[in-house]
Phi, psi and omega in degrees: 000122167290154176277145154281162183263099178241053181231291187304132174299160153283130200300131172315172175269151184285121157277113192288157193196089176339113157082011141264202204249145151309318200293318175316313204288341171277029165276124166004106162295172168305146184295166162264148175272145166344085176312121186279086190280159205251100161268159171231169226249192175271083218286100188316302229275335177281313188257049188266348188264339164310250207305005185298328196250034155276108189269107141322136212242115207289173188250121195315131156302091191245143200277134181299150161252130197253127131359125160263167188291095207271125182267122188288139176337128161080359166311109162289088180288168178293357141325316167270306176314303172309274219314315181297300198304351167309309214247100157197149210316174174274163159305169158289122198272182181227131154316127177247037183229000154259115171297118187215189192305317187304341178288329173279358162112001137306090185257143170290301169243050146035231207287357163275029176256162167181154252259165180308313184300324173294319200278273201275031207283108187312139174274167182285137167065173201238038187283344181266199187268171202269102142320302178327271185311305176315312183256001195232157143224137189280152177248317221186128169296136165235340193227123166261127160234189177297284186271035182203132172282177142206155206226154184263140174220164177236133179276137237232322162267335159293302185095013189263163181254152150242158191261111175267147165224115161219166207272144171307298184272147172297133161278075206252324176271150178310304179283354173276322182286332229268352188299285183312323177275346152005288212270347180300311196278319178312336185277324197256017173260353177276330198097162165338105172198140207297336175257022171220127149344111206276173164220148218280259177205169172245150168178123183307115189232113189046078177030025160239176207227102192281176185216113143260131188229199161317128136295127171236162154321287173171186197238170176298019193286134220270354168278001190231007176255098167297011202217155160291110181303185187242156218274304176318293139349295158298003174243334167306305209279344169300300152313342159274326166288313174313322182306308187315309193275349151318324177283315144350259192332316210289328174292004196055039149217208184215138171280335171052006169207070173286149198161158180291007185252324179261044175231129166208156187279093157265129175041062204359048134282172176242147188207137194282169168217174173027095186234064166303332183242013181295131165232198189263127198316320205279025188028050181289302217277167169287141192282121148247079165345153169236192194337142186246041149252358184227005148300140167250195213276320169343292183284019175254347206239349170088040166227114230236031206286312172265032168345315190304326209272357190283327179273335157253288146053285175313291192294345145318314172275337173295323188286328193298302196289330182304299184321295195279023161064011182209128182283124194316158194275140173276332156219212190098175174271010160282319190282305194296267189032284182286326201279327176303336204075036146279077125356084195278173188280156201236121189275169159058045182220146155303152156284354150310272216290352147313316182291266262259348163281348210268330213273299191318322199255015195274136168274032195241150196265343171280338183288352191273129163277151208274173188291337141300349188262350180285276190326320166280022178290154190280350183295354187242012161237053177279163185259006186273003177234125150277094179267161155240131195260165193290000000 
């Protein structure tokens, strides 16, 4: 007896079809459709005796997988959020060289002013890192002052060179730091001109206090000039710095140390500088006069009525020492002299420009032209001078 064949399919039935043609009836079936297969799960508890001496095979654990989580543009989490309230910033310090809301009795920003020392209070020791070093490489000293150095650096991100100032002494008392920010906040309240050092930014690093401004060639200090200038020359350098101190003043404030050391030369402009001593005309802020060889006497004398006309003053004796090639005497009787207006006569100068020096150094300060009134003397319209305008 034969085995059945349950392997081989059975052939389909020939499809019969009332009322065609044979040839119809021998058309192509239909493909068979996709068999679906149905899985289910295994039911244990029916085969557990079957399967005893079969080790079960544990079932992958799989960890859900999450998305990440997408956040809209300026999204903080909360994490940064705890941190800033932790961390929080200094107060505002106030410009006393800007006029704001705070002159109507409205300070804008109320309890969030505070005293220097609250701001800039120097840290112990020099363990973090150098803004100085970090963003500069120093090249070279260019400059000493009393209280300051100053050094030519190259910005390491930029690649331009600058001129950095920084203080000798640690800066530990209030008024000393509150001293030191002076000539910073009058620098950043005048602003742009084409004839004052321009200046950058600032900031206290171990209690001392940095500057960074304008690189200039150098300045008019009378100690690097082998020669007595020429009158043109001194009325060039003269018409520019009067714009400068014209621009100053219009701002209400005053420079109080004008001098050839603080005039320097870039690419032959002339540009005021260093307003370590700078105050306010109507003399609210506190005075510090600078060199008493380019003071006049009032303000040696504590009267402080005319500020303006004390700048020009200066620049009348700055043109004077440049003129005679020598440096003005800190006393004797040549210092009172000049402070009298007695004036000796300059051989191989016009009388225009004699007058109009005599008019600067006159020792009564109303009698003195103001810096707009200056800028309009007709001697800076000779046609043998080329000034340069803004």
């Amino acid at each position: 007896m034969s085995t059945p064949d349950y392997i081989t399919p059975d052939a389909p039935p020939m499809p019969v079809t009332l009322g065609h043609d044979k040839d119809e009836e021998m058309s192509c079936p239909r493909s068979p459709e996709k068999v679906k297969s149905v899985r289910s799960k295994r039911c244990k508890a029916a085969f557990r005796g079957l399967e005893d001496d079969v080790p079960e095979e544990p079932e992958p654990d799989y960890e859900p997988v999450t998305e990440p989580q997408k956040y809209k543009q300026g999204y903080v989490p909360p994490s940064a959020i705890v941190l800033r309230s932790r961390v929080t910033p200094p107060p505002c310090m106030r410009n006393p060289y800007i006029k704001d809301a705070s002159d109507n009795g409205v300070d804008p920003f109320g309890d969030r002013r505070a005293k220097c020392a609250d701001v800039f209070s120097p840290p112990s020791g020099g363990e973090g890192l150098s803004r100085y070093r970090t963003d500069f490489h120093e090249i070279e000293r260019i400059g000493t002052g009393n209280f300051s150095f100053v050094f030519k650096v190259l910005k390491r991100i930029d690649g331009c060179m600058y001129a950095v100032k920084r203080s000798i002494k640690t800066l530990k008392q209030d008024s000393e730091r509150q001293k030191a920010l002076m000539e910073v906040q009058a620098l950043a309240a005048l602003g742009y001109h084409d004839n004052i050092v321009g200046y950058n930014t600032s900031w206290f690093e171990n209690g001392q206090l940095y500057i960074q401004m304008e690189l200039c060639d150098h300045s008019l200090s009378i100690n690097r000039l082998s020669r007595p200038c020429a009158e043109d020359e001194v009325l060039e350098a003269m018409h520019q710095i009067a714009k400068a101190l014209q621009f100053v003043h219009e701002k209400g404030i005053v420079h109080l140390d004008v001098k050839p050391e603080n005039i320097y030369v870039k690419n032959g402009v002339y540009k005021l500088g260093d307003f370590g001593c700078a105050s306010l005309v109507d003399g609210s802020l506190p005075i510090d006069e600078g060199d008493a060889r380019y003071m006049p006497l009032e303000i040696l004398n504590d009267n402080y009525d005319h500020l303006d006309k004390v700048d020009i003053f200066s620049l009348g004796a700055t043109i004077y020492e440049l003129i005679r090639g020598s440096m003005l005497p800190e006393s004797g009787p040549y210092f009172q002299n000049l402070r009298e207006g007695k004036l000796p006569l300059l051989p191989g100068h016009s009388v225009q420009f004699q007058n109009i020096l005599k008019a600067m150094l006159d020792p009564n300060p109303i009698r003195r032209p103001s810096a707009k009134e200056l800028l309009a003397n007709p001697i800076f319209n000779r046609p043998h001078r080329t000034l340069k305008t803004k």
